[in-house]
C-alpha positions in Angstrom: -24.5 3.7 26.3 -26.9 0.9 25.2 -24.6 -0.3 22.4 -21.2 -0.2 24.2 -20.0 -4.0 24.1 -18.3 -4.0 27.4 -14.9 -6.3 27.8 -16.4 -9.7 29.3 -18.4 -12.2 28.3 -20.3 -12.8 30.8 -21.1 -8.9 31.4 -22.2 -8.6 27.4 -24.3 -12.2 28.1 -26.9 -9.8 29.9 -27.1 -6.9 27.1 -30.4 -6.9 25.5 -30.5 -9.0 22.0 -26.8 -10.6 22.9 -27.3 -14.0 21.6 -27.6 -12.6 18.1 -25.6 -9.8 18.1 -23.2 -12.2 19.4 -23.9 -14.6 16.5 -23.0 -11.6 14.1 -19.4 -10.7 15.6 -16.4 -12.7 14.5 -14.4 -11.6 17.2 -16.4 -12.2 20.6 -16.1 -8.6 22.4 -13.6 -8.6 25.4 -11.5 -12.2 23.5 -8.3 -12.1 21.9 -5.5 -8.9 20.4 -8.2 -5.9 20.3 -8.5 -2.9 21.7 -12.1 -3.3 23.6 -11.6 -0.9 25.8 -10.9 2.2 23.2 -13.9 0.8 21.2 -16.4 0.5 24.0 -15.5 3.9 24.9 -16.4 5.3 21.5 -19.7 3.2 21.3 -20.7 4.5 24.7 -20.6 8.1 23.1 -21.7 7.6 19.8 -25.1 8.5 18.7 -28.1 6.2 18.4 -28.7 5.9 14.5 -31.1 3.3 14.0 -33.6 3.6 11.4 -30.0 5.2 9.3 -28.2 3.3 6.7 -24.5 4.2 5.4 -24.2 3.2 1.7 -20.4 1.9 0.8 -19.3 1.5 -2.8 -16.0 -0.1 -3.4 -13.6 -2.4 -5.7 -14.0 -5.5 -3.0 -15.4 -8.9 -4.1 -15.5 -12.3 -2.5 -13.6 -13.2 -0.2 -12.8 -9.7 0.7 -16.4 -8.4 1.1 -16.7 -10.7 3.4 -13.8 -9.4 5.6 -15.7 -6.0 5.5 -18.8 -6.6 6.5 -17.3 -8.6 9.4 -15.7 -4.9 10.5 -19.1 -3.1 9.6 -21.0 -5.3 11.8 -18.9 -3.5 15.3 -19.9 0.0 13.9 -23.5 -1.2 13.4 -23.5 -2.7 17.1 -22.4 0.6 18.4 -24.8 3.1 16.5 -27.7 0.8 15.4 -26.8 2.0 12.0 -27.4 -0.3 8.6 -24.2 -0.4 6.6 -24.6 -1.7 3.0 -21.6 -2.4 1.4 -21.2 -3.2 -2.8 -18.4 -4.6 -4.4 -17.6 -4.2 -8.3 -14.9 -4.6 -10.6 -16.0 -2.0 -12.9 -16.2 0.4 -9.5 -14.0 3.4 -11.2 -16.7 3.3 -14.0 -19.3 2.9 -12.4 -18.6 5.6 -9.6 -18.2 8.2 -12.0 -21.7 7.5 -13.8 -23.1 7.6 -9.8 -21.7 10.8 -8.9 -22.9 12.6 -12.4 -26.5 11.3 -11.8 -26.5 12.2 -8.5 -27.0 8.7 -6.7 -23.9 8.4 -6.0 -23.1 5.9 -1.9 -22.0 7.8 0.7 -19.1 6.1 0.7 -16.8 4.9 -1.8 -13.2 2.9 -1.6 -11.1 4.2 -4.5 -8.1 1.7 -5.0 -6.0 4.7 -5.8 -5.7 8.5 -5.2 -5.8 9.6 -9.0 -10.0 9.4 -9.3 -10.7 11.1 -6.0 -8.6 13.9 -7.1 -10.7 13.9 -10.2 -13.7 13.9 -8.7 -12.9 16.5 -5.6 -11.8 18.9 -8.0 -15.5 18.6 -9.7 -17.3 18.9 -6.0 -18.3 15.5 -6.2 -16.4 14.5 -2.9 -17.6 15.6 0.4 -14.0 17.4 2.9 -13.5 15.3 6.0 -12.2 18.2 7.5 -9.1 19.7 9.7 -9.9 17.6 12.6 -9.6 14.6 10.9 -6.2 15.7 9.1 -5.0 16.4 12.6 -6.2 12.7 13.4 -4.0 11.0 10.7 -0.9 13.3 11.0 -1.1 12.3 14.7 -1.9 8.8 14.4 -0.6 7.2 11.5 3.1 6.5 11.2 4.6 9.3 8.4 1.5 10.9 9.2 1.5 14.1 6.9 2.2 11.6 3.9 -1.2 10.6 4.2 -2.8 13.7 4.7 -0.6 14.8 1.4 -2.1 12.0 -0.3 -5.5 12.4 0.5 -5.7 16.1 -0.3 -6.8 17.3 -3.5 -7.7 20.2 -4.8 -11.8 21.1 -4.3 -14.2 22.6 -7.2 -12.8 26.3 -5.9 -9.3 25.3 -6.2 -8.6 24.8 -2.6 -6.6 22.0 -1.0 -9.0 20.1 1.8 -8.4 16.7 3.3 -11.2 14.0 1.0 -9.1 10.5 1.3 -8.7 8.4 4.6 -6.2 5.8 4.1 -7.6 2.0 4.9 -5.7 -0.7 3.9 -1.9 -0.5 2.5 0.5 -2.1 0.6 4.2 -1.7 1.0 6.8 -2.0 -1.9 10.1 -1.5 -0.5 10.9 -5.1 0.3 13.5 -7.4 -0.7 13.1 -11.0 -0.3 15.5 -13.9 0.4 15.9 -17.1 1.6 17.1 -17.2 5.2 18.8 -20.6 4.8 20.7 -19.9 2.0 22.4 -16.6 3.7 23.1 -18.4 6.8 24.6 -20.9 4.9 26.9 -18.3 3.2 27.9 -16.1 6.4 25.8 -13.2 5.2 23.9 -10.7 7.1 20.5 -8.6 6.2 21.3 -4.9 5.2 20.7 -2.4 7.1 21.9 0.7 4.9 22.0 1.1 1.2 25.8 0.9 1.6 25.6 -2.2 3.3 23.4 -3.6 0.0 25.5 -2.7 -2.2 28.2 -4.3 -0.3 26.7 -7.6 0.3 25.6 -7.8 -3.6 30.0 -7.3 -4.5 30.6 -9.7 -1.9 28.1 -11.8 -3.5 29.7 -11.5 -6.8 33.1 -12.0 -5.7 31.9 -15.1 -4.0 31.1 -16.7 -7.1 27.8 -16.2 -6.2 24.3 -14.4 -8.5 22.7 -11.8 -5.9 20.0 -11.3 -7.4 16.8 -12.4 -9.6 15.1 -9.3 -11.7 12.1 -9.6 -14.0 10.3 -7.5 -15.8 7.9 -9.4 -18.4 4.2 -9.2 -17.6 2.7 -9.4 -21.1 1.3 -5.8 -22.6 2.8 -4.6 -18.5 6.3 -5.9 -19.3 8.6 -3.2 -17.8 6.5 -2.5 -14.3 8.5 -3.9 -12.0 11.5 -1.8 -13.0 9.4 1.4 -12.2 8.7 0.1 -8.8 12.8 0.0 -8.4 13.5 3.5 -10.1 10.5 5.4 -7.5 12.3 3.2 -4.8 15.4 4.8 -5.7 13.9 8.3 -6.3 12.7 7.8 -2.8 16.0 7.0 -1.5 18.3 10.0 -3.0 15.8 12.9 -3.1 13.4 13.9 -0.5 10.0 13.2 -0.8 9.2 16.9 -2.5 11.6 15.9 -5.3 9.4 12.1 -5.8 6.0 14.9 -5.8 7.6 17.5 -8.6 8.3 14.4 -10.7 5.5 12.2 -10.4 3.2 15.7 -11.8 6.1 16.6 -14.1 6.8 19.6 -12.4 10.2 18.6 -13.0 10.9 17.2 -16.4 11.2 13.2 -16.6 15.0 13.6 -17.8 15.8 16.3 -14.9 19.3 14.9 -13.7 17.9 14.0 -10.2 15.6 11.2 -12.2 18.4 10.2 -14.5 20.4 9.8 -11.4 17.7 7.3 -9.7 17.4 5.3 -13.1 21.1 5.2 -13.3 20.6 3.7 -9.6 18.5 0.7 -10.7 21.1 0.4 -13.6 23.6 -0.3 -11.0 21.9 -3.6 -9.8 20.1 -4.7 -13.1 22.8 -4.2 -16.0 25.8 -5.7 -14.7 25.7 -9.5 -15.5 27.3 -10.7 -12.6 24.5 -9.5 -10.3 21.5 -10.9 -12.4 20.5 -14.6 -12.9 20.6 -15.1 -16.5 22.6 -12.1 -17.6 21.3 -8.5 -17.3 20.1 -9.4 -21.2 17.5 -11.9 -19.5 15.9 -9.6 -17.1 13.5 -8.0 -19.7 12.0 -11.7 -21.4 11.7 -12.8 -17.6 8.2 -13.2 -16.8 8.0 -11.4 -13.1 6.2 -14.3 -11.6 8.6 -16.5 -12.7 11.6 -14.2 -11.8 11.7 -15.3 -7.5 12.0 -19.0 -8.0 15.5 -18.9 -8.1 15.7 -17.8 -4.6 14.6 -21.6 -3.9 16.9 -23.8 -6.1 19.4 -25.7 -5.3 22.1 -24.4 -5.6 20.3 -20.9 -5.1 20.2 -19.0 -8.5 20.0 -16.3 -6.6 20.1 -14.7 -3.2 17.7 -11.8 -3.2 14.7 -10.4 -4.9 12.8 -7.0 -5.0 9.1 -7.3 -4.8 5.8 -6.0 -3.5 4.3 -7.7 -0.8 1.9 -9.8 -2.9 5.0 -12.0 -4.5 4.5 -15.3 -2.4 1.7 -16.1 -4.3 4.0 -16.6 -7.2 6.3 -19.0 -4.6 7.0 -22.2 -5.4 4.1 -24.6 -3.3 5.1 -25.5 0.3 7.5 -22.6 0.9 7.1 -21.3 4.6 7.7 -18.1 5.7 10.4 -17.6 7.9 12.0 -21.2 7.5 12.6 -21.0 3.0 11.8 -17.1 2.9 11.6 -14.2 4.8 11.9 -10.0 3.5 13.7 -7.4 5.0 13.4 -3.3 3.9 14.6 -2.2 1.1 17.3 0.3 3.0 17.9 3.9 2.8 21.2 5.5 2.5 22.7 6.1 5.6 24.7 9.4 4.4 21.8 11.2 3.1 19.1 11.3 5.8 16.1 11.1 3.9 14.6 9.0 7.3 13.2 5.6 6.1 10.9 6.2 3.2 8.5 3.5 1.8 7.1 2.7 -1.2 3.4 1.5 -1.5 -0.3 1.9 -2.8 -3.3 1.5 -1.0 -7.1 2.1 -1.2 -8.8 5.1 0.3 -12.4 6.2 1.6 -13.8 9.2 0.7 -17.3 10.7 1.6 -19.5 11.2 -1.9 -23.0 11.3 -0.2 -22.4 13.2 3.0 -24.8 12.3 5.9 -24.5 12.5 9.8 -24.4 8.6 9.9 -21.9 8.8 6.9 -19.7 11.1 9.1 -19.7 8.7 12.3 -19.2 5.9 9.8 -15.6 7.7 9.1 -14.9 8.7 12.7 -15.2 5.0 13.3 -12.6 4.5 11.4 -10.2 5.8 13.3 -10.8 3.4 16.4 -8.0 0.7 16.2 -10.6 -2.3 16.1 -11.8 -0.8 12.7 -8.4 -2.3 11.6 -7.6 -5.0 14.0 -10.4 -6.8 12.9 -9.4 -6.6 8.8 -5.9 -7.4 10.4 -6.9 -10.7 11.9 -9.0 -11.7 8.6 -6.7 -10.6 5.4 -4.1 -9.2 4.1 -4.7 -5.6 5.2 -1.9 -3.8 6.4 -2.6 -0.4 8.0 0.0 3.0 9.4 -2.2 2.8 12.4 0.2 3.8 15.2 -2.6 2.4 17.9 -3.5 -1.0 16.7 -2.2 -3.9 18.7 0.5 -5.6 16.1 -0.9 -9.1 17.5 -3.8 -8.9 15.9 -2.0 -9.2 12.6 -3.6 -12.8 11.0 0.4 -14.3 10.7 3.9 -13.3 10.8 4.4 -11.7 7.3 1.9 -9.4 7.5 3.3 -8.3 11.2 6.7 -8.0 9.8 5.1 -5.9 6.9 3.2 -3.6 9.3 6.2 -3.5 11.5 7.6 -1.4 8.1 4.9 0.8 7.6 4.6 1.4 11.0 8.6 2.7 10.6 7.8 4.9 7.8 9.0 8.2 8.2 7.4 9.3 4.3 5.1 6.8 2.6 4.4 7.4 -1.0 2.6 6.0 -3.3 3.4 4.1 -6.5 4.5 7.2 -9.1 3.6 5.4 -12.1 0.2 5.2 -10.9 0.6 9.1 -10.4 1.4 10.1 -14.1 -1.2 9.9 -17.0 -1.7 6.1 -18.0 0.2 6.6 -21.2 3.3 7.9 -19.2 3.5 5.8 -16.0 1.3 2.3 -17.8 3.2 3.3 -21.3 6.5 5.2 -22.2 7.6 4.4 -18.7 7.4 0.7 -18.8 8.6 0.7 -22.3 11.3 3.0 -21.6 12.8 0.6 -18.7 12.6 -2.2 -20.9 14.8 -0.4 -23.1 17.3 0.8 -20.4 17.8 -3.0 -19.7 18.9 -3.4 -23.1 21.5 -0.6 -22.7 19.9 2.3 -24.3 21.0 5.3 -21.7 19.2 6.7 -19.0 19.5 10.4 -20.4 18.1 8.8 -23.9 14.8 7.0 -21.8 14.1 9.8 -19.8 14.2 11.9 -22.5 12.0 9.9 -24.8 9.8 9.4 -21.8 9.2 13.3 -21.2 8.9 13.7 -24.9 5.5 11.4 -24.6 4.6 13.2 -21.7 4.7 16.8 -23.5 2.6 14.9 -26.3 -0.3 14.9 -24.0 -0.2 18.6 -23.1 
């Protein structure tokens, strides 16, 4: 009871050490888009850990740190607990040498799923248990996707829930210029029909629909593997995307070629590409969106991750020069509305009681409102209060995820690094170039079955 922050200024004025516990809160309890109320009835029930300190070991620097500690600072007001958070960018390094000499946090943030598997399957990861798999499958939007992707295999061989999901990316976006198709007469998507439709309608307009680049130095090719696990996603259901991304089906299985031959339909035909479909591969990635914003538009639409207005052209404003709009599923197969993303994950590697009310927290919607109002950080959260979002992007963004009916994460980051960061990125550079999808995919899977 003694560290609930009760909704009200005046009412928190009189709690015992408020002036600086005040001090130490960005977000002044009972003020502005946050759930209080859930939170202050957690903190009423939560034990008393002072004296206890939480240990948190992840791949966030400055500014980002920052941001987290501002969210730490709520759990520590409600428990009494120290939290001691450490950034690193050589964190999956570093972890690994941690957990093998035994002084390894109690909690660490892996930016993908791939290590934790690693390291569950070694015993070095602590379960989080059914009840909190019955948490996200309730809570989150596409809510068994997440308990699928944090559930790895243990040391015994048996599949337990180690990875909670906190702060996501989504990929399935395609980006345009809303003054430029209002300009034209045309209309945002809302099926894969109705894409493919506007991008002939395009083309028979005289007009380029789209802008695709793949160069990214030693990376060229990535981007295309974003579009072919978008377009996995979006003509086999999500147990098809699984089999494949662990080569439980073979990389040339007709279903793959199928969704490769997808992406062939927008990227090698030279009417729908600035520059020719012979210019997409040379086309540094970064470079590739600017034609959404000359005039006359080079092109109408782009497909890119939620990061690509950083590569903008300076003084573009969201929602007057660009906006984004889901990449769309078919309408005749009903595969629901699946999204592509990444995301980083906690998992426990130092079990403790604090550690374990440190992860509970996390499930309280202020845990994410407050890295909501700060950042970037996007969340399936089904509870959070969208207005708490820092801007209109990232509301529109979480408005996706929050539509989700199966999230999964990136495949290439899935498949052994010289599959999914090699012969897979190579392989879609040479697809652009006309060699066939049966010929990739099949030189792809023969790299694979070198590694066996």
């Amino acid at each position: 009871m003694k560290h609930a922050l009760y909704a009200g200024a005046a009412t928190f004025a009189l709690m015992a050490g408020a002036a600086q516990a005040e001090g130490e809160l960005i977000y002044p309890p009972g003020e502005g888009p946050f759930s209080w109320d859930s939170y202050n009835a957690w903190a009423e029930s939560a034990p008393d850990l002072t004296g206890q300190t939480v240990t948190v070991y992840g791949p966030w620097l400055t500014p980002e740190d920052g941001n987290f500690n501002n969210m730490l600072a709520y759990f520590e007001q409600a428990t009494g607990a120290d939290v001691i958070y450490t950034g690193s960018d050589s964190f999956e390094q570093q972890i690994v040498i941690d957990a093998e000499a035994g002084s390894a946090p109690n909690v660490a943030v892996y930016p993908q799923p791939g290590l934790a598997a690693v390291m569950a399957s070694k015993g070095q990861l602590a379960p989080l248990g059914e009840d909190m798999a019955k948490w996200v499958a309730d809570n989150y939007a596409a809510g068994e996707s997440w308990v699928d992707l944090g559930t790895y295999a243990d040391a015994d061989g048996n599949d337990q829930m180690f990875g909670f999901f906190y702060n996501v990316n989504v990929k399935s976006l395609v980006w345009y210029n809303p003054e430029n198709f209002e300009d034209a007469g045309y209309e945002v998507p809302a099926s894969m029909e109705e894409l493919k439709e506007l991008t002939e309608q395009m083309v028979a307009d005289g007009e380029t629909p789209w802008c695709i680049g793949l160069g990214s130095g030693a990376a060229t090719g990535w981007p295309a593997t974003d579009w072919v696990e978008d377009m996995m996603l979006r003509t086999q259901p999500p147990e098809v995307y699984d089999q494949w991304t662990k080569n439980e089906i073979p990389f040339d299985d007709p279903r793959v070629i199928a969704a490769i031959d997808e992406f062939g339909w927008f990227v090698r035909d030279d009417a729908k590409v600035s520059g020719g479909a012979g210019a997409v591969a040379s086309t540094d990635f970064r470079d590739s969106p600017k034609g959404l914003f000359s005039s006359p538009p080079q092109c109408y639409m782009h497909r890119q991750a939620s990061f690509v207005p950083a590569f903008f052209p300076e003084g573009v404003e969201f929602g007057l020069d660009t906006d984004f709009f889901y990449l769309p599923a078919y309408a005749d197969m009903d595969l629901g509305k699946p999204v592509l993303g990444g995301g980083t994950l906690m998992a426990v590697t130092n079990p403790s009681d604090a550690t374990m009310v440190f992860m509970e927290f996390l499930q309280q919607p202020l845990a994410h409102e407050v890295m909501m109002a700060q950042t970037g950080f996007l969340t399936p959260h089904k509870g959070v209060n969208p207005d708490a979002y820092k801007d209109d992007t990232l509301r529109g963004l979480g408005d996706i995820l929050l539509g989700a009916t199966t999230f999964r994460f990136d495949g290439s980051d899935l498949m052994p690094g010289a599959v999914g960061a090699g012969t897979f990125w190579t392989g879609m550079v040479d697809y652009t170039g006309g060699k066939s999808a049966q010929d990739v995919a099949s030189e792809i899977q023969s790299s694979w079955d070198a590694l066996q």
